[in-house]
MDAnalysis code that builds the backbone (N, CA, C; Angstrom):
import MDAnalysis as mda
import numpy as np

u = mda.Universe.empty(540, n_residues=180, atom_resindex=np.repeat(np.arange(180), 3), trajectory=True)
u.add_TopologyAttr("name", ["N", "CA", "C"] * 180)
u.add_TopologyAttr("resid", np.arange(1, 181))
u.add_TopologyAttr("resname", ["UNK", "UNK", "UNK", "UNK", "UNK", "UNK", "UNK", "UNK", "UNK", "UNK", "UNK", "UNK", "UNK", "UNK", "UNK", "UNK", "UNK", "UNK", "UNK", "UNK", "UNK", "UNK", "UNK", "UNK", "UNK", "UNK", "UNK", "UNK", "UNK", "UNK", "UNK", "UNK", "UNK", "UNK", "UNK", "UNK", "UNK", "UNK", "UNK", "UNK", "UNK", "UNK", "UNK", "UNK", "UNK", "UNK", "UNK", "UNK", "UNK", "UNK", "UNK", "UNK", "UNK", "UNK", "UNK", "UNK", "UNK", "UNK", "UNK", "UNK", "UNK", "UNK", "UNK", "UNK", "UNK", "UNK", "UNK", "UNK", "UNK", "UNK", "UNK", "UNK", "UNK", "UNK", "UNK", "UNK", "UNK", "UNK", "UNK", "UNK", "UNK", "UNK", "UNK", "UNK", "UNK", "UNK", "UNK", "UNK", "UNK", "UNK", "UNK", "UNK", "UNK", "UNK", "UNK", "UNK", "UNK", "UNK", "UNK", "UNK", "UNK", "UNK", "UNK", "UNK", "UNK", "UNK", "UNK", "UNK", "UNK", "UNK", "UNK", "UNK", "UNK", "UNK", "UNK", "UNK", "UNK", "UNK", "UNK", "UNK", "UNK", "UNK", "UNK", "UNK", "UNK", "UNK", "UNK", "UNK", "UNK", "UNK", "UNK", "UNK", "UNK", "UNK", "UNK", "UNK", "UNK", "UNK", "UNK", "UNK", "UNK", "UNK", "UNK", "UNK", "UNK", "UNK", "UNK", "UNK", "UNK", "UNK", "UNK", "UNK", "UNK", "UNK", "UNK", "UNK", "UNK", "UNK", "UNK", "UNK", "UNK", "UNK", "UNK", "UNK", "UNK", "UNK", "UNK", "UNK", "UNK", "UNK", "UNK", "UNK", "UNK", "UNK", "UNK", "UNK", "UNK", "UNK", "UNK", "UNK"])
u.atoms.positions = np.array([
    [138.678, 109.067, 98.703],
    [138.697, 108.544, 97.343],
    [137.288, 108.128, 96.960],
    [136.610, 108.542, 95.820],
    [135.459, 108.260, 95.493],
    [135.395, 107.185, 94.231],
    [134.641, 106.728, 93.718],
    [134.206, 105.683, 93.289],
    [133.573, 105.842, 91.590],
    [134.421, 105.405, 90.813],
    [133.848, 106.291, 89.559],
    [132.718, 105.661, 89.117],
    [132.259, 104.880, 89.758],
    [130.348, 104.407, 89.642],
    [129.910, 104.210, 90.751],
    [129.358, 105.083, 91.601],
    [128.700, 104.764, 93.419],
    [127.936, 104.549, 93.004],
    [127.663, 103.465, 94.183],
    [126.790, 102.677, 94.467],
    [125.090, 103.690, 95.004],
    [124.188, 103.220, 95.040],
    [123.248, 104.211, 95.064],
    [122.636, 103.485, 96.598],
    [121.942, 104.685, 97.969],
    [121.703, 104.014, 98.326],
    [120.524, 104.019, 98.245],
    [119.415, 103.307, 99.261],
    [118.080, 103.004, 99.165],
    [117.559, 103.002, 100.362],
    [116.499, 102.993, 101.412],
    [115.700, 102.865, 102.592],
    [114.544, 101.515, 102.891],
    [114.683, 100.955, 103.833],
    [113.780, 100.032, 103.325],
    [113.629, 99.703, 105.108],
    [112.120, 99.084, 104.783],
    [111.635, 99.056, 106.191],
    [111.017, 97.559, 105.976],
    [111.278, 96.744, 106.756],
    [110.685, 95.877, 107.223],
    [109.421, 96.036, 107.908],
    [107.995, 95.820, 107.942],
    [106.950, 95.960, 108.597],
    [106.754, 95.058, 109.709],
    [106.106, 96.028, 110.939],
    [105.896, 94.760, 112.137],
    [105.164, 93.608, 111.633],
    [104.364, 93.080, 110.935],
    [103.572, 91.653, 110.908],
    [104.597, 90.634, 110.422],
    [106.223, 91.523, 109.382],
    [106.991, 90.620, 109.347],
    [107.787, 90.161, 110.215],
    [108.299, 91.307, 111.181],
    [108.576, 90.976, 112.376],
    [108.638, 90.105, 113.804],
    [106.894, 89.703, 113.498],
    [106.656, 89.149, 114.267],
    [106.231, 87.799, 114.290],
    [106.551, 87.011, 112.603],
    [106.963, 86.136, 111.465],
    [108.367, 86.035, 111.866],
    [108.930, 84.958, 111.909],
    [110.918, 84.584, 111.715],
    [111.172, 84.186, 110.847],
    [110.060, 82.982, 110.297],
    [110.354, 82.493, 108.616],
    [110.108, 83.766, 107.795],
    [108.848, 84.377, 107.782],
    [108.913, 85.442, 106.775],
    [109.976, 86.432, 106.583],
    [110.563, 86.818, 107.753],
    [111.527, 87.855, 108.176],
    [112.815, 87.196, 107.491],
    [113.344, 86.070, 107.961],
    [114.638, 85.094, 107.611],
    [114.181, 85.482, 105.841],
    [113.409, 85.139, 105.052],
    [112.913, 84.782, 103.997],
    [113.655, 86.252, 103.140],
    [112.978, 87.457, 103.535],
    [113.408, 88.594, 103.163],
    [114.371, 88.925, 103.406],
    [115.474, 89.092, 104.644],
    [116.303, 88.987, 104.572],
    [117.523, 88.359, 103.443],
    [117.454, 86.899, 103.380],
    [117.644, 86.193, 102.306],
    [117.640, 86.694, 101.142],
    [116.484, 87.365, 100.663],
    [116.697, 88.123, 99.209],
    [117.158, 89.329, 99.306],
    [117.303, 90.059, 100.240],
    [117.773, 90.989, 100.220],
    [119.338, 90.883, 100.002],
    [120.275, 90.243, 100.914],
    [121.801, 89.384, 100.271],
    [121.582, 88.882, 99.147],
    [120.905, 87.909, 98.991],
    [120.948, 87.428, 97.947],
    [121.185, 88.020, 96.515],
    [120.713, 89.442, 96.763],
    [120.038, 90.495, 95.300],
    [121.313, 91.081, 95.539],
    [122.698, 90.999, 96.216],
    [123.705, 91.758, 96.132],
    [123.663, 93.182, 97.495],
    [122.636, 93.363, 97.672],
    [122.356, 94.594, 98.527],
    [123.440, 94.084, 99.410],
    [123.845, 95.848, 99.617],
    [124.975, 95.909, 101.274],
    [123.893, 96.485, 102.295],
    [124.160, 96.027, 103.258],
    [123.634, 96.658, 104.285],
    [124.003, 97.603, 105.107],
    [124.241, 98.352, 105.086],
    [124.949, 100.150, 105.181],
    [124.483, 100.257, 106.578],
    [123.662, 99.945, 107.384],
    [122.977, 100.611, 108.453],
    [121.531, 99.779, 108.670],
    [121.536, 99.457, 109.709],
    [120.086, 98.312, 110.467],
    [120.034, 98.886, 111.783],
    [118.474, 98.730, 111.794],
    [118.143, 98.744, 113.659],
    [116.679, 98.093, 113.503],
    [116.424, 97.350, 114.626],
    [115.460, 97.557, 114.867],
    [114.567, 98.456, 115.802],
    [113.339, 99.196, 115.507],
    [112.745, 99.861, 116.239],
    [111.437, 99.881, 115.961],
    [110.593, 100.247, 117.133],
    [109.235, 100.519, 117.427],
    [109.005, 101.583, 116.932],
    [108.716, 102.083, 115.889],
    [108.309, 103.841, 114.988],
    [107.329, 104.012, 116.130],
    [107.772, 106.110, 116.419],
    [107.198, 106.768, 117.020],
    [105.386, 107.101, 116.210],
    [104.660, 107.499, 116.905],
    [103.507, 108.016, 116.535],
    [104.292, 109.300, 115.655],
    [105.366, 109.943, 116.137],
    [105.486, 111.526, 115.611],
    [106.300, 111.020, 114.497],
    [107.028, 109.921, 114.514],
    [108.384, 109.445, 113.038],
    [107.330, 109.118, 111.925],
    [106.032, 107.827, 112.528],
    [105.245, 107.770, 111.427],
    [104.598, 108.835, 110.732],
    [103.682, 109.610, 111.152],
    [103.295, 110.945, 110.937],
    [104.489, 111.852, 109.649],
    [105.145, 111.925, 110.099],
    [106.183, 112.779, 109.315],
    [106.684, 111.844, 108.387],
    [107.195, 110.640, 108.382],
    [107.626, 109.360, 107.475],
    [106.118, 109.293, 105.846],
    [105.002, 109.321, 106.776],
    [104.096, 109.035, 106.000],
    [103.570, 110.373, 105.585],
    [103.848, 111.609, 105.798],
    [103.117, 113.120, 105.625],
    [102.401, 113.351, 103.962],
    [103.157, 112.809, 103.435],
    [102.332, 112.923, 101.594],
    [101.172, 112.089, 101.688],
    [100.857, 111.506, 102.546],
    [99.789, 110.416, 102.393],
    [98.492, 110.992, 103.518],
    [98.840, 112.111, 104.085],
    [98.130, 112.677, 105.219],
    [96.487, 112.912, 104.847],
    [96.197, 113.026, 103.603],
    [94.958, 113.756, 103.316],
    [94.622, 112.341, 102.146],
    [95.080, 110.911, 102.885],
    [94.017, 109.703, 101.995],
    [93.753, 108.998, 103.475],
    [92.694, 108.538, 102.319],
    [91.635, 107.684, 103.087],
    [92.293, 106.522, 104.540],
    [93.481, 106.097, 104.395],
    [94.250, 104.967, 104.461],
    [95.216, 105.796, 105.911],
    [95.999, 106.775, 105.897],
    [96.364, 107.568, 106.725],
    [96.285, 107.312, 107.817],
    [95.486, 106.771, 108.465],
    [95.213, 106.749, 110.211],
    [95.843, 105.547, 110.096],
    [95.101, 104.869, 109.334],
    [95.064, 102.921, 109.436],
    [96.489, 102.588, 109.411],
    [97.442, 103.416, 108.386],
    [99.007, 103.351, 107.971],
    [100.013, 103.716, 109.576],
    [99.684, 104.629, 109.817],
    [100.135, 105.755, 111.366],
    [100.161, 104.077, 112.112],
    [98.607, 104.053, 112.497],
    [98.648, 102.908, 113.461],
    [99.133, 101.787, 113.251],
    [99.277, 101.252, 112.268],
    [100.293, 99.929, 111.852],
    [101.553, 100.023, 112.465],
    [102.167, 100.990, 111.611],
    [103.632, 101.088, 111.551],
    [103.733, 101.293, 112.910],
    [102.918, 101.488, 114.148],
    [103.822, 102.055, 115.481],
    [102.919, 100.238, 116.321],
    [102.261, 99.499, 115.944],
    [101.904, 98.570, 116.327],
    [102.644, 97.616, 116.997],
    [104.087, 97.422, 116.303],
    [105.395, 96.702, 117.280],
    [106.690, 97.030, 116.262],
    [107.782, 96.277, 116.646],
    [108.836, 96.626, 115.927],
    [108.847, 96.407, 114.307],
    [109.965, 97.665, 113.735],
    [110.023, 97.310, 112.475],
    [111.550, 97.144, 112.114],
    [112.258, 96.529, 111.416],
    [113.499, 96.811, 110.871],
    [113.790, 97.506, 110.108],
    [114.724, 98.735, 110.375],
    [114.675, 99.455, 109.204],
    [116.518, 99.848, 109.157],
    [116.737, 99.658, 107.627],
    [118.067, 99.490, 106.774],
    [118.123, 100.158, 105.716],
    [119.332, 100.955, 105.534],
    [119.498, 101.447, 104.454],
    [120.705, 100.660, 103.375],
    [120.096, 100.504, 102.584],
    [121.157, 99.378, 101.648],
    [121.675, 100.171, 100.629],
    [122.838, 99.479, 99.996],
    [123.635, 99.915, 98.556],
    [123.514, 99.303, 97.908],
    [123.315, 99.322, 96.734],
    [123.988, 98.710, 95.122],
    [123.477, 99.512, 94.060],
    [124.306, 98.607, 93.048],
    [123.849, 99.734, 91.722],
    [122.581, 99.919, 91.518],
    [122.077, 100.987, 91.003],
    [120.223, 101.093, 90.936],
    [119.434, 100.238, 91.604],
    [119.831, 100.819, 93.298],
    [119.035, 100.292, 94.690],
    [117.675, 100.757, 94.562],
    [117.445, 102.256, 94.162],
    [115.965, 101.958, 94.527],
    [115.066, 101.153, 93.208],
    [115.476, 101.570, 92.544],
    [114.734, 100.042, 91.583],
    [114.812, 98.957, 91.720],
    [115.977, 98.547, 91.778],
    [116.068, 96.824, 92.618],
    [115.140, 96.963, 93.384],
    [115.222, 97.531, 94.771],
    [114.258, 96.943, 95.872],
    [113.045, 97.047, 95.191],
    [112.812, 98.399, 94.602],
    [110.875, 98.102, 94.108],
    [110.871, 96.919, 93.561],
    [111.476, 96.465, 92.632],
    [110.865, 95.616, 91.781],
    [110.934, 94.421, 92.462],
    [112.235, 94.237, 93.492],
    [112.068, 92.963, 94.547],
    [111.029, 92.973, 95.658],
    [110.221, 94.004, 95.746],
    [108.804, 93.999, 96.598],
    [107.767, 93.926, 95.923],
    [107.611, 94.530, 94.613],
    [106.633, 94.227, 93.986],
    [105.397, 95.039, 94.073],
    [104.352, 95.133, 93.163],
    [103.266, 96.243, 93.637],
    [102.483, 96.424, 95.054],
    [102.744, 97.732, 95.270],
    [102.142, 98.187, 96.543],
    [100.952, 97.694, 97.089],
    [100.044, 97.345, 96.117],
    [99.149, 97.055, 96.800],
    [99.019, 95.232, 96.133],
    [98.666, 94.335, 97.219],
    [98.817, 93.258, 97.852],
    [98.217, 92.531, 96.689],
    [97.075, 92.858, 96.185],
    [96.121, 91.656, 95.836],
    [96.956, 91.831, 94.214],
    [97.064, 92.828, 93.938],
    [98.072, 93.243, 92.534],
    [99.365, 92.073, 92.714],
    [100.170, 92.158, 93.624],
    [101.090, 91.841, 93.829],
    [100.964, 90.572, 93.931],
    [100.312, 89.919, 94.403],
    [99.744, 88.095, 94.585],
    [99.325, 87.991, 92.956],
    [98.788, 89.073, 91.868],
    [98.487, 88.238, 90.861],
    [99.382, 88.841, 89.932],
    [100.194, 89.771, 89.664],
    [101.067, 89.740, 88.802],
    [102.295, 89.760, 89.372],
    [102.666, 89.545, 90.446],
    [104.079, 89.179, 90.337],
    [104.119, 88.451, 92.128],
    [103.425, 86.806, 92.121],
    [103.479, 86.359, 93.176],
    [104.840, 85.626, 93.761],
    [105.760, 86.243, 93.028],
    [107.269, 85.901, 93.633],
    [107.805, 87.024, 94.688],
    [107.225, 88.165, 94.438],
    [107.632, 89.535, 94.602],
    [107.931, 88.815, 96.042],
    [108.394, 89.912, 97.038],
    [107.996, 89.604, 98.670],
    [106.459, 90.228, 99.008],
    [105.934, 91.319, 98.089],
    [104.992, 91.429, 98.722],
    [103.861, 90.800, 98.222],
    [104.030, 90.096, 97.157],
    [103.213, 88.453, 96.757],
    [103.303, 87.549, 97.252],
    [104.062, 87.675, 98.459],
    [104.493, 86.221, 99.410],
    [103.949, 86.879, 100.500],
    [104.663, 87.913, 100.864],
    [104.397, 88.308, 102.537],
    [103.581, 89.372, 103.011],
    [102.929, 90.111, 102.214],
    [101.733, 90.973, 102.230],
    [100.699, 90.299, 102.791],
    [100.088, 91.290, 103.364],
    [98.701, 90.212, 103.564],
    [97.402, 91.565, 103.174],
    [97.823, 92.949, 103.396],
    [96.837, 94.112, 103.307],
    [97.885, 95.482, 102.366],
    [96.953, 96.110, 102.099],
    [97.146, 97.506, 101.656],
    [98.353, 97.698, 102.290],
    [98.125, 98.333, 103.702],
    [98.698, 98.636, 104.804],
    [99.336, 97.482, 105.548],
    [99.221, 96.467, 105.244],
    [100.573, 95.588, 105.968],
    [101.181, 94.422, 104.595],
    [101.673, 95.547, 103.712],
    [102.275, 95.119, 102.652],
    [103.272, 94.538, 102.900],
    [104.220, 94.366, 103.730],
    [105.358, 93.717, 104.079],
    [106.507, 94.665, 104.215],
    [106.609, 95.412, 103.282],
    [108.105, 96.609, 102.950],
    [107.735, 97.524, 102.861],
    [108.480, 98.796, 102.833],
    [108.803, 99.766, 102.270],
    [109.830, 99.871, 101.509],
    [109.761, 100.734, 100.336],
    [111.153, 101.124, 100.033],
    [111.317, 102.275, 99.548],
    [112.225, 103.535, 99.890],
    [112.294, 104.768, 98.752],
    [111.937, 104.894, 97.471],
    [111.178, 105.596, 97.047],
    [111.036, 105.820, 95.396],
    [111.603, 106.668, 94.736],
    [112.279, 107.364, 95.404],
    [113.467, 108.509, 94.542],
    [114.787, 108.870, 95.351],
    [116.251, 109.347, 94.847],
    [117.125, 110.197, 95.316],
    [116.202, 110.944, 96.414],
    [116.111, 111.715, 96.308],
    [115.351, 112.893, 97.335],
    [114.312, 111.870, 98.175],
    [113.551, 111.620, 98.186],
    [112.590, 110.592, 99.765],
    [114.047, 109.569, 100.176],
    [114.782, 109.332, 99.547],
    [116.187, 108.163, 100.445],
    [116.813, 109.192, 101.101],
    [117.502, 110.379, 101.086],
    [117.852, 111.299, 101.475],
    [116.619, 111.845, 103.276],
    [115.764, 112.084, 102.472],
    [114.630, 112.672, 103.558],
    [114.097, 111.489, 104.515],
    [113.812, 110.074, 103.873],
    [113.807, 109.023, 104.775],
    [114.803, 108.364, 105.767],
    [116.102, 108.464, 104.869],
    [117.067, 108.316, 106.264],
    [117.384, 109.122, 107.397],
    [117.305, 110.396, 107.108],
    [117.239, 111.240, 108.413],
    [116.312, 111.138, 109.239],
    [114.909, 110.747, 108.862],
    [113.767, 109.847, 110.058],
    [114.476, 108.784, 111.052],
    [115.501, 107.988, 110.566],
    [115.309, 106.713, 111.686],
    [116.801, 106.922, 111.601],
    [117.479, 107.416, 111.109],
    [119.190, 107.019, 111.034],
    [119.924, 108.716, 110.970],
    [119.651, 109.659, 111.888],
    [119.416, 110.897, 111.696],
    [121.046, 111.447, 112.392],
    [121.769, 110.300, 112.533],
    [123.256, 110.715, 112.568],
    [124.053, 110.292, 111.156],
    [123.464, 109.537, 110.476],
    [124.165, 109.298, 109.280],
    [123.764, 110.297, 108.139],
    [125.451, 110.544, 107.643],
    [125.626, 111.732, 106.544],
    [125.803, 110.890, 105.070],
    [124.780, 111.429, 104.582],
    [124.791, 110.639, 103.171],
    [125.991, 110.848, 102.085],
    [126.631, 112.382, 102.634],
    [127.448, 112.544, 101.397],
    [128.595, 112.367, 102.305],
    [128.866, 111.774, 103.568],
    [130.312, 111.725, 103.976],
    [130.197, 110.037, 103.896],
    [129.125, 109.599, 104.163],
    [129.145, 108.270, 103.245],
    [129.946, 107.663, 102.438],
    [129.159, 108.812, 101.423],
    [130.291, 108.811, 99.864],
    [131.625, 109.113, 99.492],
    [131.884, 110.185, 100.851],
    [133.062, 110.104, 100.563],
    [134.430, 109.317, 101.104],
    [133.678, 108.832, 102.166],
    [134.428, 107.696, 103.024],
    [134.778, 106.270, 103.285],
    [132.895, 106.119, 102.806],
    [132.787, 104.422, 102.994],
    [132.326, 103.735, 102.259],
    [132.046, 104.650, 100.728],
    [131.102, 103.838, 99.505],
    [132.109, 103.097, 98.940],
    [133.251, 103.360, 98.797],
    [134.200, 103.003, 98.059],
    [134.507, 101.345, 98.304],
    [134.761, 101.118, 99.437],
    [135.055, 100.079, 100.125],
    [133.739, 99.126, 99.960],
    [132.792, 99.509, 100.046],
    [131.175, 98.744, 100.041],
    [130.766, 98.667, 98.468],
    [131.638, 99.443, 97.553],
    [131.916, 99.381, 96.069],
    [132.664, 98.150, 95.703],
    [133.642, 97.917, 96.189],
    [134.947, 97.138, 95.901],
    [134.845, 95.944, 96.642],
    [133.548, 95.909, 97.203],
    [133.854, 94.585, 98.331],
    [134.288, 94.181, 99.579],
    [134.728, 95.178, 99.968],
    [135.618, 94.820, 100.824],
    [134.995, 95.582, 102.166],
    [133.618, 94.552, 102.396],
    [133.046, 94.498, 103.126],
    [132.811, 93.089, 103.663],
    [131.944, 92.915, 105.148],
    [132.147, 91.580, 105.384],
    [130.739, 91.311, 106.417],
    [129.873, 90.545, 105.937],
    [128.498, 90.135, 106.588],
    [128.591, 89.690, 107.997],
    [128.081, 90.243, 108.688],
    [127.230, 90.421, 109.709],
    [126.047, 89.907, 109.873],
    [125.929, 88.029, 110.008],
    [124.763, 87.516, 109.468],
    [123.528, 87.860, 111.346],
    [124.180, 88.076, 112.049],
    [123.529, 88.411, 113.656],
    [123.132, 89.998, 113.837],
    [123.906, 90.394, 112.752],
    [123.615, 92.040, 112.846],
    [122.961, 92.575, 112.189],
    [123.204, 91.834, 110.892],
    [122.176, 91.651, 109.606],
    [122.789, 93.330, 109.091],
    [123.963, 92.931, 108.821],
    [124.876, 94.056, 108.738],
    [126.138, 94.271, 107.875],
    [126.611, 94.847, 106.652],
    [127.917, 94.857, 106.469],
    [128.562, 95.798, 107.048],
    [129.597, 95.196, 107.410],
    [131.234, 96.307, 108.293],
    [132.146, 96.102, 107.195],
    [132.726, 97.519, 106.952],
    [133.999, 97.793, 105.914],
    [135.491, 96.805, 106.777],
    [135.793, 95.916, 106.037],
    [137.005, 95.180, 106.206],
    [138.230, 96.137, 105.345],
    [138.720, 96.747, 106.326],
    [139.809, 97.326, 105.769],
    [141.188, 96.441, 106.080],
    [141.537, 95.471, 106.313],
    [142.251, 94.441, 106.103],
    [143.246, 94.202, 104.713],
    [142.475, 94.530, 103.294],
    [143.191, 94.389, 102.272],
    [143.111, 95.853, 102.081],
    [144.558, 96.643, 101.699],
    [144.386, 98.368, 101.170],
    [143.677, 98.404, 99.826],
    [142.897, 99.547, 99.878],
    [141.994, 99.592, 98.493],
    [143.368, 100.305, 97.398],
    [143.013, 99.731, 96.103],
    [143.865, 99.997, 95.025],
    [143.935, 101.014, 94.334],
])
């Protein structure tokens, strides 16, 4: 049964410097529930030299490229794919401009006006289109099917009838009440 408004999903990476922060990490987290987001899928992991490389490949021929590679494989990152209505806009606009010093002066609420500190250790990632959420989740979550997703488990993560996982940092479908 599908959902006559699905939920959209989104990709989003936690960066190691937040990682290795608990207040900063707790902090984002926090807005991330807070903003309604489901949490569809979490892990934490150490990105490969070969995941970054391919994760970051449009960016291969700037200046920034090496410096980005070596960050992201520096220590662990969290990385989650979330739902809600117009996810990847939510998250952009709840991270705020990419680059740091932007982000500290026009929008120092953002997270990455709080928890940025560089270019390259901006705090987040997040998808910028249908197609990179698609191509980014098969990088780190490369058993999950986006369209059996939809046809299985959006519905339920539509309707609520899901249930937080504040240790897992996770929603699980509560099928407990039958969907209507």
């Amino acid at each position: 049964m599908k959902s006559p408004n699905p939920l959209q999903l989104t990709l989003a990476i936690i960066k190691p410097h937040v990682i290795k922060s608990p207040f900063a990490l707790q902090k984002i987290r926090e807005i991330i529930v807070d903003n309604d987001f489901k949490v569809v899928r979490s892990r934490r992991t150490k990105i490969t030299s070969a995941e970054a490389s391919y994760f970051y490949q449009d960016h291969k021929d700037k200046f920034f490229y090496n410096r980005l590679v070596t960050f992201m494989c520096s220590g662990a990152s969290d990385v989650h794919i979330l739902a809600r209505d117009n996810a990847i806009v939510r998250w952009r606009e709840l991270m705020g401009p990419t680059k740091v010093y932007q982000a500290q002066y026009l929008s120092p609420e953002s997270i990455r006006g709080k928890y940025g500190l560089s270019d390259t250790r901006n705090a987040t990632h997040g998808s910028d289109s249908p197609d990179s959420v698609i191509r980014e989740i098969k990088v780190f979550f490369n058993d999950f099917d986006v369209n059996k997703w939809y046809d299985t488990e959006e519905i339920y993560f539509n309707r609520g009838q899901v249930k937080f996982y504040p240790d897992l940092f996770l929603h699980k479908i509560d099928k407990s009440s039958p969907l209507n």
